[in-house]
C-alpha positions as CSV (number, residue, x, y, z in Angstrom):
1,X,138.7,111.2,64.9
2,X,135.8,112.4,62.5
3,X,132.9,109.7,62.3
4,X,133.0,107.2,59.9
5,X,130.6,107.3,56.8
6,X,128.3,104.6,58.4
7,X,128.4,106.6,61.7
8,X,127.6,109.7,60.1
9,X,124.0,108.9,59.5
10,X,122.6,110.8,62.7
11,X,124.7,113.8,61.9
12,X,123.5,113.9,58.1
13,X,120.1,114.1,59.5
14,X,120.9,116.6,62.1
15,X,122.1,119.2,59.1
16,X,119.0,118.6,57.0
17,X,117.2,119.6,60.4
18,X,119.2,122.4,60.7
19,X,118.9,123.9,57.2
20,X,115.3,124.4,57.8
21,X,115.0,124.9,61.4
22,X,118.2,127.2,62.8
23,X,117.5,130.0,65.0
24,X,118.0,133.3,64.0
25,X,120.9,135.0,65.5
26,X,122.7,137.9,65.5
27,X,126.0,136.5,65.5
28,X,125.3,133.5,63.3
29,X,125.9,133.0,59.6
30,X,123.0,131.0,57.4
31,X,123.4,127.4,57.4
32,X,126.3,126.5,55.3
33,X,128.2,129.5,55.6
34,X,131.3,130.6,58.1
35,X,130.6,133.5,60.4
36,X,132.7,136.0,61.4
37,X,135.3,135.3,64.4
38,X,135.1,138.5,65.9
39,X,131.0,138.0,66.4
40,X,131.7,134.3,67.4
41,X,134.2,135.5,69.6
42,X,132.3,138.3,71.4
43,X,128.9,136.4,71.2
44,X,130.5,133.1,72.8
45,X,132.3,135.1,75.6
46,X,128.9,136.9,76.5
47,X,127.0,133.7,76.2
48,X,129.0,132.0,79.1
49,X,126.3,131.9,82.0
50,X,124.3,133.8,80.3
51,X,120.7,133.4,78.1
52,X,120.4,134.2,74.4
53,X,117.6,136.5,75.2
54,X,120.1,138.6,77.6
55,X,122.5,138.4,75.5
56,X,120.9,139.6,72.2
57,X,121.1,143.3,73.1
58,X,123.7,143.8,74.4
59,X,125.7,142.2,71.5
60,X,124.2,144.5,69.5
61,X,125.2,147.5,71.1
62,X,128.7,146.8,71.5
63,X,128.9,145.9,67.9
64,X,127.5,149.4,67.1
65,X,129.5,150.8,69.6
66,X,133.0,148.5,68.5
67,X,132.3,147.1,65.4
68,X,136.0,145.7,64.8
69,X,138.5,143.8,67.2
70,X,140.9,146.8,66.5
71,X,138.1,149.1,67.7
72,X,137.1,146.8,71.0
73,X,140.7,146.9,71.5
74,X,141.2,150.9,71.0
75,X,138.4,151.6,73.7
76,X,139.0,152.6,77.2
77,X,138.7,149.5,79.5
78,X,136.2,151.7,81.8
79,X,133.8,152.0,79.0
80,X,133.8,148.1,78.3
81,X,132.8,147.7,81.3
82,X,129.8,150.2,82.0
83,X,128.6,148.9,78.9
84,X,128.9,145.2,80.1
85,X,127.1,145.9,83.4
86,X,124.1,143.8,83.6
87,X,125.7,140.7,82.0
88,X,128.0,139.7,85.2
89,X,131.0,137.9,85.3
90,X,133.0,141.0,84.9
91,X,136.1,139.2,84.8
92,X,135.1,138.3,81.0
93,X,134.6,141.6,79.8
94,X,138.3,142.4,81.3
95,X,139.4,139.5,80.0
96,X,137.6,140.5,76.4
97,X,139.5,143.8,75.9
98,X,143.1,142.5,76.9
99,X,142.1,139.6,74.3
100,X,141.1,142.1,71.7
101,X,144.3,144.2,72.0
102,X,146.5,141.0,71.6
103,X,144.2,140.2,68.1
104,X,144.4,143.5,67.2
105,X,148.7,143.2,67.2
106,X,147.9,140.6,65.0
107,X,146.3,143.1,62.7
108,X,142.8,142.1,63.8
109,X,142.9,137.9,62.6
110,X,142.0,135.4,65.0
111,X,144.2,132.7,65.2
112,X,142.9,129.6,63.2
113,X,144.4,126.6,65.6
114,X,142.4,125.5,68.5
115,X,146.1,125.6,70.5
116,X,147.0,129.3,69.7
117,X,143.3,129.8,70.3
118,X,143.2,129.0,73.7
119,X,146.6,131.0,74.7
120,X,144.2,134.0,73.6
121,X,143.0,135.7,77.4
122,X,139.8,134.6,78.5
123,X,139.7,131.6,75.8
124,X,139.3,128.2,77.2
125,X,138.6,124.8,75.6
126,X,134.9,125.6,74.8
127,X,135.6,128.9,73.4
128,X,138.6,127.7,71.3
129,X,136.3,125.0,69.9
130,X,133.4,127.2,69.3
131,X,135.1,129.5,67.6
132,X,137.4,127.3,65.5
133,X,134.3,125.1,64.7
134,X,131.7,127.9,63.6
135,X,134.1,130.7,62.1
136,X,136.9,128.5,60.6
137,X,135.2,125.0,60.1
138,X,137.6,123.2,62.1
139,X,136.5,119.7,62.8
140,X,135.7,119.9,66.6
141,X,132.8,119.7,69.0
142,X,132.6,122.8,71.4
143,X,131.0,120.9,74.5
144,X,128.1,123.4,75.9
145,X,125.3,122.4,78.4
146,X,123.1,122.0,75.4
147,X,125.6,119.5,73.9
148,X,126.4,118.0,76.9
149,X,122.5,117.1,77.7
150,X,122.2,115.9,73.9
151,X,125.3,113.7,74.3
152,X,123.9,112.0,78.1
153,X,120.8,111.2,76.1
154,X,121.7,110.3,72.8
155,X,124.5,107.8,74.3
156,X,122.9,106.8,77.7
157,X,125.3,108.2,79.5
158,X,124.2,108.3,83.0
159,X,126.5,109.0,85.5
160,X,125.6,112.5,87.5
161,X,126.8,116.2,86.7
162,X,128.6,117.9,87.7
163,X,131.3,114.8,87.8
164,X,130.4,113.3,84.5
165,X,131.2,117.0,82.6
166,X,134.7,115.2,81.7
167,X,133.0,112.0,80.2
168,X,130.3,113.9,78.4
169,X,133.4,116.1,76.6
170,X,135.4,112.7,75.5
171,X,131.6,111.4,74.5
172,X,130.7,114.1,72.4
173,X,133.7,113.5,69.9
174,X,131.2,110.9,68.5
175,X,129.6,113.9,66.6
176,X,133.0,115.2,65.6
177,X,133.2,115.6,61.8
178,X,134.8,117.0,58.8
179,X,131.5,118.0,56.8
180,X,130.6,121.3,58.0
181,X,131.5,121.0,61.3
182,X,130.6,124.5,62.5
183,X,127.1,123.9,61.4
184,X,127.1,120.5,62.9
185,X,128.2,122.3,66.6
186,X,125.4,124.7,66.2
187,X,122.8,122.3,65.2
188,X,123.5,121.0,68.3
189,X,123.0,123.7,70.5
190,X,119.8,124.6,68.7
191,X,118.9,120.9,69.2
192,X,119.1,121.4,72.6
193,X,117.6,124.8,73.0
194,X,114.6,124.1,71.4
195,X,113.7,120.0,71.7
196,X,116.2,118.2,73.8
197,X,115.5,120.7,76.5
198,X,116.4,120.0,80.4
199,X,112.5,119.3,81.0
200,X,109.9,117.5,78.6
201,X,112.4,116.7,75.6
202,X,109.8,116.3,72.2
203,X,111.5,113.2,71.3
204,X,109.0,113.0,68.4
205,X,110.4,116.0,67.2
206,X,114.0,115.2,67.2
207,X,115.9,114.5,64.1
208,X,118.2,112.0,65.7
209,X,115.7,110.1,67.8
210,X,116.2,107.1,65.9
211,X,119.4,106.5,67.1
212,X,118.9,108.1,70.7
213,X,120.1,105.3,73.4
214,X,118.1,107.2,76.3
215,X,115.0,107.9,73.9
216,X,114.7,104.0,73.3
217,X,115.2,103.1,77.3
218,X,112.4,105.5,78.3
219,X,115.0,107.9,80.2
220,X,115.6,110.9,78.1
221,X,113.9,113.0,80.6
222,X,116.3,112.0,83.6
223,X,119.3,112.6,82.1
224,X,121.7,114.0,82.7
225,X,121.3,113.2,85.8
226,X,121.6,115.8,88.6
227,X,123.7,115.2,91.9
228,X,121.7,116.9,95.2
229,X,122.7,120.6,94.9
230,X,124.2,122.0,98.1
231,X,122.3,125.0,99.9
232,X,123.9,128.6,98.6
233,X,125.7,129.8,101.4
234,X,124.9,133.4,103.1
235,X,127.3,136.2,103.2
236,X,126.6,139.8,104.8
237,X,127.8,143.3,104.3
238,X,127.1,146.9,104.8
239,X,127.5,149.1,102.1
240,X,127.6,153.2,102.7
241,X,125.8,155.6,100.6
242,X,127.6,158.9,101.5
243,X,126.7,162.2,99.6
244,X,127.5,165.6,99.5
245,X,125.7,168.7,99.0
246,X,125.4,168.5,95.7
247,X,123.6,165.3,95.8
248,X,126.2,162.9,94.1
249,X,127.2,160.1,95.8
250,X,130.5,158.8,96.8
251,X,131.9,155.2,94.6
252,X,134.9,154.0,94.9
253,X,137.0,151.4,92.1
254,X,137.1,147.7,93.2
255,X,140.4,146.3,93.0
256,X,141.6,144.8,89.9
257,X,141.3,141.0,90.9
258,X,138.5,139.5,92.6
259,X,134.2,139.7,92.3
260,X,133.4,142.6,89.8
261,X,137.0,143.6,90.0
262,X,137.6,146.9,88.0
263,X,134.2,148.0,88.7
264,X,132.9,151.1,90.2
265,X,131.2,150.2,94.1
266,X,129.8,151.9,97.1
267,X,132.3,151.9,99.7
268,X,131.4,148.3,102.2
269,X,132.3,146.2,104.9
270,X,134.1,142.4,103.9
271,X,130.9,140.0,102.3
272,X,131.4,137.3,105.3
273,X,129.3,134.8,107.0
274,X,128.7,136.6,109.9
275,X,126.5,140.2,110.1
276,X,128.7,143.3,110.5
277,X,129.0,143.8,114.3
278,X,130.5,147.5,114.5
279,X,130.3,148.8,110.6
280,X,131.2,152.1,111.0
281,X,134.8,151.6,111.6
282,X,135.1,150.5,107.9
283,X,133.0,154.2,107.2
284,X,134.7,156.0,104.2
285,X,134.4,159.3,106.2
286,X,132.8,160.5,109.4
287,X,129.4,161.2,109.4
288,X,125.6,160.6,111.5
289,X,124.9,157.7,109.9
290,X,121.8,156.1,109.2
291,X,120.5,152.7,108.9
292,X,118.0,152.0,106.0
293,X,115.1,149.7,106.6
294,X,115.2,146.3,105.7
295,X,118.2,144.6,103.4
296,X,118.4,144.4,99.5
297,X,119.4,140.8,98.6
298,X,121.7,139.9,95.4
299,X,122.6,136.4,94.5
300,X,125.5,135.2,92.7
301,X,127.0,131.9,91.5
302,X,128.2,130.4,94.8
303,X,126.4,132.6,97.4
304,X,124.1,135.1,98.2
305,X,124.5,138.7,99.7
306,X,122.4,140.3,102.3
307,X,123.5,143.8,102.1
308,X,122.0,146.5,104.6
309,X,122.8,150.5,103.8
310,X,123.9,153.5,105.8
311,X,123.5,156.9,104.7
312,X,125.4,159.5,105.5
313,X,127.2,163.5,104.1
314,X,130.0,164.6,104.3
315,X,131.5,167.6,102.3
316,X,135.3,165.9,102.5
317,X,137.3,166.1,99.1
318,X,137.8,163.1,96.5
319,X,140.4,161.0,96.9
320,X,142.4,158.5,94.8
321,X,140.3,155.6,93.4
322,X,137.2,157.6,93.8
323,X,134.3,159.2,91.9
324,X,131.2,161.3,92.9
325,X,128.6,160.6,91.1
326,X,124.3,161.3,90.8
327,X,122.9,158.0,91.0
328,X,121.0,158.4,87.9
329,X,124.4,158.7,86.2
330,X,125.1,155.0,87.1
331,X,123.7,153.6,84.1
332,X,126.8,155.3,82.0
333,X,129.9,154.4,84.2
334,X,131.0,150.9,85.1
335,X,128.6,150.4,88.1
336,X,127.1,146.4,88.9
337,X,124.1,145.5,88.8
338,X,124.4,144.8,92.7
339,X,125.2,148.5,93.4
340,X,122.4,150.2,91.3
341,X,120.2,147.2,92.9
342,X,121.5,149.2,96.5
343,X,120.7,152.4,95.1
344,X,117.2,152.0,93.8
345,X,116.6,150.8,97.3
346,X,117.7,154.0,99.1
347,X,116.6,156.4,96.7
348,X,112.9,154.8,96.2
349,X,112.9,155.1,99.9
350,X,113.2,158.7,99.9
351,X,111.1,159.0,97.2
């Protein structure tokens, strides 16, 4: 339910804040005005583990580059993802062009219920909210890690994360409300972007400190509060860096599902727990190969990689699911971050 006029009061404050003080976005509309779905949409799906600083750029290029739904949707998947490399996750951006072909059957309009929203690929709860908050001014409360640290402090709520995610989502209905709801969500964020930050919140500075439960206990700073994080598990692999005379290099396409499925990779051993024991038998061709000193580390969400390189030529022919290419070309196909990380390693080497 939307808050009552007498429970509206932190919330009318919030949007006076916000008409002075929102950020300057690319994606965002002035205070007081809707913005567009498709930049909600697009911005929203690149925020998701991601910074706003990362993410300005590269929502401006694909905006140049696809400036309508119908044209995301027209482009070839390969080239969505080359130019999402960088940003991780790839299983969004694959996720983002079979969403914006299904909108563009639609003739290019989002749907404008958070239900149909989320049947949309790649849209969950947060999405559906955020989107039918900010572009259509539905009444409902996107819950982000900004508006789930503002909620723990402004209502005490001090069980730890990551359990208390579900009780911070039924909690932050309390700012739920029919006046200018999408402003209201983004107020929020900015709230906790800029003062109710993890560390050292300016409580002084805050809008709604009056009425902040944590603020008046003296515990804004702990919360939410943080269970012990487990160590990141270790995982090892050997990747190949096998060229041919003409000095291009041999990458093969990862399989559909899975970590950065879709993408272009150097041919490797399984990512386990244990260090390759005989890593030539997974070789993509027969050659002298050689070790490269020392290992190029890369560390994802639940683990890290230790990869160590062998280099090797061969003058064999290309084969299906394969592409030769100079490793300065990288930057223009679908290659991960990881790979051109592994390839800056061998080639400053024998530089």
């Amino acid at each position: 339910m939307a808050n009552s006029q007498h429970d509206f009061a932190p919330l009318a404050a919030l949007l006076t804040w916000y008409d002075k003080s929102a950020r300057v976005l690319p994606w965002r509309a002035r205070p007081g005005r809707r913005s567009d779905p498709y930049h909600v949409w697009l911005s929203e799906i690149m925020l998701q583990q991601t910074t706003v600083a990362t993410v300005g750029p590269y929502f401006a290029k694909f905006l140049k580059r696809w400036p309508t739904v119908e044209a995301l949707a027209a482009a070839d998947l390969d080239q969505v993802l080359a130019n999402w490399a960088g940003l991780g996750y790839y299983a969004r951006a694959r996720n983002l062009h079979k969403c914006a072909v299904v909108v563009a059957a639609r003739g290019g309009d989002f749907p404008r219920t958070e239900t149909e929203l989320q049947e949309l690929p790649g849209i969950g709860p947060y999405t559906a909210a955020a989107i039918g908050a900010i572009a259509f001014d539905l009444a409902l409360v996107p819950v982000d890690g900004n508006i789930e640290r503002v909620t723990a402090r402004y209502l005490a709520v001090t069980g730890a994360m990551p359990g208390v995610k579900p009780e911070l989502r039924d909690k932050a209905q309390f700012f739920k409300s029919d006046k200018r709801p999408g402003d209201v969500a983004q107020a929020l964020m900015d709230l906790g972007a800029t003062i109710c930050t993890p560390r050292n919140p300016d409580c002084e500075r805050c809008p709604i400190h009056v009425g902040c439960k944590a603020q008046s206990q003296g515990i804004a700073a702990d919360l939410p509060k943080r269970a012990a994080k487990k160590p990141r598990p270790v995982r090892y692999a050997t990747m190949f860096w096998l060229t041919r005379v003409d000095g291009k290099v041999l990458l093969q396409k990862r399989p559909e599902k899975g970590l950065l499925g879709s993408m272009l990779g150097l041919p490797t051993t399984d990512w386990t727990e244990e260090e390759d024991n005989a890593p030539e038998s997974c070789a993509p061709a027969k050659s002298k190969w050689q070790a490269v000193p020392e290992t190029v580390g890369h560390t994802f969400t639940h683990f890290h990689l230790e990869v160590s390189v062998l280099t090797g030529k061969t003058s064999r022919k290309e084969k299906a699911g394969e592409i030769w290419l100079l490793h300065e070309d990288f930057k223009n196909h679908a290659v991960p971050t990881l790979f051109r990380k592994v390839a800056k390693h061998v080639v400053g080497r024998k530089g």
